[in-house]
BABAFI-843656 format. One record per residue (C-alpha): x, y, z. Coordinates in steps of 0.2 Angstrom, whole numbers, plus 5000, padded with zeros to 4 digits. Layout:
XYZ/...
//
This chain:
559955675252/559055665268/557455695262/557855535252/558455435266/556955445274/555855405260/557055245258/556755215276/554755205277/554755115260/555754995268/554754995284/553054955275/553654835267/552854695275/551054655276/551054635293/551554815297/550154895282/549154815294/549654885309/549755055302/547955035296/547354985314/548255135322/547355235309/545655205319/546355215336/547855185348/548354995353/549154915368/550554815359/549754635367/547854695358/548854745342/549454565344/547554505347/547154565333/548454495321/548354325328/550154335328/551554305345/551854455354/553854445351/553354445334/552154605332/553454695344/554754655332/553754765318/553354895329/555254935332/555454945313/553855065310/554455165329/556455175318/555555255303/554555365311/552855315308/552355245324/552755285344/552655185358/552155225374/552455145391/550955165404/551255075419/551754885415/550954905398/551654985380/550355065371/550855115350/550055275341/550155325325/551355425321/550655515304/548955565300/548155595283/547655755289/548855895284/548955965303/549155785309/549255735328/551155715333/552855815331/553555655319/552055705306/552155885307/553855885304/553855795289/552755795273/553255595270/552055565284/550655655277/550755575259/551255405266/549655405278/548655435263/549355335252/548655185264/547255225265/547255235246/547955085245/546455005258/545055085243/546055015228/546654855235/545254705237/546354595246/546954725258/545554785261/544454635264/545854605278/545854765284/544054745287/544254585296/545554675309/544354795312/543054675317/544354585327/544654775335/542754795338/543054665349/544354765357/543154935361/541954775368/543154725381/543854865384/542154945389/541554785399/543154805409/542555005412/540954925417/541454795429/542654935437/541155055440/540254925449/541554865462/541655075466/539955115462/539355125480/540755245485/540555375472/538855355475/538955405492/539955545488/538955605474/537755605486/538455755495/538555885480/537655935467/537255855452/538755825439/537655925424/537456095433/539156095437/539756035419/538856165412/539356295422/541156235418/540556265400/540056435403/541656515413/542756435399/541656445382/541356325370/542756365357/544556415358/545256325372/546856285361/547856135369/546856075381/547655985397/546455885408/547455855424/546955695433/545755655419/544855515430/543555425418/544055545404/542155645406/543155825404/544255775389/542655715381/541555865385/542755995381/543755905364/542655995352/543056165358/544956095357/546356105346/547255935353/546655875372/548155785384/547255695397/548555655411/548155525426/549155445440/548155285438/548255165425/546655075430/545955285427/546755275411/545855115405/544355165410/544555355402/545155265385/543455155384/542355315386/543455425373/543755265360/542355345348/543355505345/544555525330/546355455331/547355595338/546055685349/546555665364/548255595370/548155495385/549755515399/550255435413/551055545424/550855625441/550255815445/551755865457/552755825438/552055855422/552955775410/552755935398/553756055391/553656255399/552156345389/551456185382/549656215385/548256355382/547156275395/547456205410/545856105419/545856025435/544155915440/543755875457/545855865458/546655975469/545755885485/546955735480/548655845485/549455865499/550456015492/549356085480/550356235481/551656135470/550156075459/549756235454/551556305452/551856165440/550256175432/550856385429/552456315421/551556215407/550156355405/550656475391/551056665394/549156725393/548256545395/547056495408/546856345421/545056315429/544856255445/543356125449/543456085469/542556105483/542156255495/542956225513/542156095523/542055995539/541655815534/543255715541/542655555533/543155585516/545055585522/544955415526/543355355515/543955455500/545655495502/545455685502/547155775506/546155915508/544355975516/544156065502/544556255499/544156425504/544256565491/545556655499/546656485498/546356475482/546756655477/548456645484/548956505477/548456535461/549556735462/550956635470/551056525455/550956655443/549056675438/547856805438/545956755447/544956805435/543156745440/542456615453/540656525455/539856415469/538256275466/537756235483/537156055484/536655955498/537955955511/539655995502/539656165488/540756135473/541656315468/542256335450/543856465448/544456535431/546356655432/547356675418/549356665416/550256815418/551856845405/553656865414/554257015415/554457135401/553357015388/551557045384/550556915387/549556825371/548156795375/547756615362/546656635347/546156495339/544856515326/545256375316/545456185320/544456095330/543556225340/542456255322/541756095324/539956085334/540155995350/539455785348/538155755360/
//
């Protein structure tokens, strides 16, 4: 019978053109719930009222990040789908399919699914404009410091090297910034989680990563010292010119240990000790960067094994990269992740 109740509840829930419509939107990417309303040329009120009848059945979830409510999808046509709800239930999988059935079959509907998404496209546009104008008003400052270290590529590719190209598992991209590391490292990840403080970050990371397929990489608002995850909730742990920001990155990394599975690995991005007092007040540095030894303790107090380290001197500042892995409690072998199917099969997109 429950099985038959929820069937009852997201025929009910579709029932509408309205909400076929949003569930065809949040098909192609995830929606603050003022664009979804954008899109459908419809009040705000009213598009939030069909949201909470898609959210009760289970096909769609809302998000709050910062003053906004951003809606995803909730099923995916794809049997592995991209959130709990769908891999929960087989509903979700036929239901997500069945619209997109429906799209094809359908002349009318799809004539206006087409029109939302050139109304979307519209969306991506602003959305990257806005990315733009912000890189300008902070362009001189990050070119300054850029001006310090080496070059982004080296160091990117360096990163690529210590952690390999596949199996990285469930990917969590810790103060994603502009969203570069969830991009560069999707393809050799089974599901990306790219958590930042900053909601302006988080605007400007879901403009670069808009071109990925729905449920690539979840984007989080949330703070380092309290990751809003479960224990053992992540194969990979990455933090990217981060740690600097912490005035206790002790804690980080303890924090980041709890959310790291028994076996999993975290990489470290920073840089090398240094004596450049500016950045404190220029940059907001928390830290002058890091000696090895620093970082080796932190990383066995929290519960990891070091496992390999590298240094690309630049101009004035050295950026060190530091791999450890996650060591089980006691008494449990470690697993060490495996993930030979999924997304790591895919070649990585240029």
């Amino acid at each position: 019978m429950l099985v038959t109740m929820d069937l009852l509840d997201t025929l009910r829930a579709l029932a509408d053109p309205t909400r076929l419509r949003i569930m065809r939107l949040l098909a192609h990417m995830e929606l603050a719930v003022g664009e979804l309303a954008q899109v459908l040329g419809q009040s705000q009120p009213r598009v939030s009222r069909h949201i909470r009848i898609l959210c009760d059945a289970g096909l769609a979830e809302r998000r709050r990040e910062g003053g906004w409510v951003f809606l995803r999808a909730a099923i995916s046509e794809s049997a592995e789908g991209h959130s709990s709800a769908n891999r929960a239930s087989p509903i979700g999988t036929a239901v997500a399919r069945l619209l997109a059935v429906s799209e094809a079959a359908d002349a009318g509907f799809a004539q206006r699914a087409r029109e939302d998404l050139q109304h979307l496209d519209a969306i991506r546009t602003g959305r990257e404009a806005s990315a733009a104008d912000y890189f300008a008003r902070h362009a001189g400052e990050w070119d300054e410091l850029r001006s310090l270290h080496i070059a982004d590529g080296p160091v990117e590719a360096a990163l690529s090297s210590m952690l390999g190209t596949a199996g990285l598992g469930r990917l969590l991209d810790v103060g994603t910034g502009t969203g570069r590391m969830a991009e560069l490292f999707a393809p050799a990840a089974n599901h990306v989680v790219a958590i930042d403080k900053s909601p302006d970050m988080l605007r400007i990371a879901r403009s670069r990563l808009q071109h990925l397929p729905p449920g690539t990489v979840e984007l989080v608002q949330g703070d380092f010292t309290a990751l809003p995850f479960a224990d053992a909730s992540f194969d990979t742990v990455l933090f990217h010119q981060v740690l600097h920001y912490s005035h206790t990155p002790e804690i980080v990394l303890t924090e980041a240990a709890r959310v790291t599975a028994p076996g999993g690995r975290i990489a470290l991005v920073d840089f090398a000790a240094h004596d450049r007092e500016e950045l404190r007040h220029g940059h907001a540095h928390a830290r002058l960067g890091f000696t090895d030894a620093q970082i080796a303790a932190m990383l066995d107090a929290a519960g990891f094994a070091p496992e390999a380290d590298r240094a690309l001197a630049g101009h004035e500042l050295i950026v060190k990269l530091w791999t450890a892995r996650r060591r089980a409690p006691a008494n449990v072998s470690p697993i060490v992740p495996s993930h030979a199917t999924g997304r790591a099969s895919r070649q990585q997109k240029g």
